[in-house]
Phi, psi and omega in degrees: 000159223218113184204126175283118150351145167296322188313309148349284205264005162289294150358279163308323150324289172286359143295307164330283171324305166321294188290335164289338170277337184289322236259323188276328155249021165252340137317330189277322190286345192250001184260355171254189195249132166355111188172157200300184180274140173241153188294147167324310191252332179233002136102231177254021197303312196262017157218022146291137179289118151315311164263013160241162153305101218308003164270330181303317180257358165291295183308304183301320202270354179292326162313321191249359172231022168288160176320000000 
């Protein structure tokens, strides 16, 4: 039978771990999409135009930050 150390299996753990945090931020950088930086809590709220229609400033902003 095949039986680990407690050290062992601290080991294994925190390698486990390492690699789940490396693997989740090299992922995190690739899921969102091109686009200005937003405030913490309420995002791009102030840099929709007010006065056209928000698929009209929808469109506009798909324009200038597409790839």
């Amino acid at each position: 039978m095949f039986s680990l150390s407690p050290l062992g299996v601290t080991l294994l753990a925190v390698t486990a771990s390492l690699l789940f945090i490396h693997r989740r931020r090299r992922n995190a950088r690739l899921l969102y999409p091109p686009g200005p930086k937003g405030y913490p809590v309420i995002g791009n709220v102030f840099d929709i135009p007010q006065d056209v229609p928000v698929w009209k400033a929808a469109m506009s902003m798909g324009e200038n930050y597409s790839g």
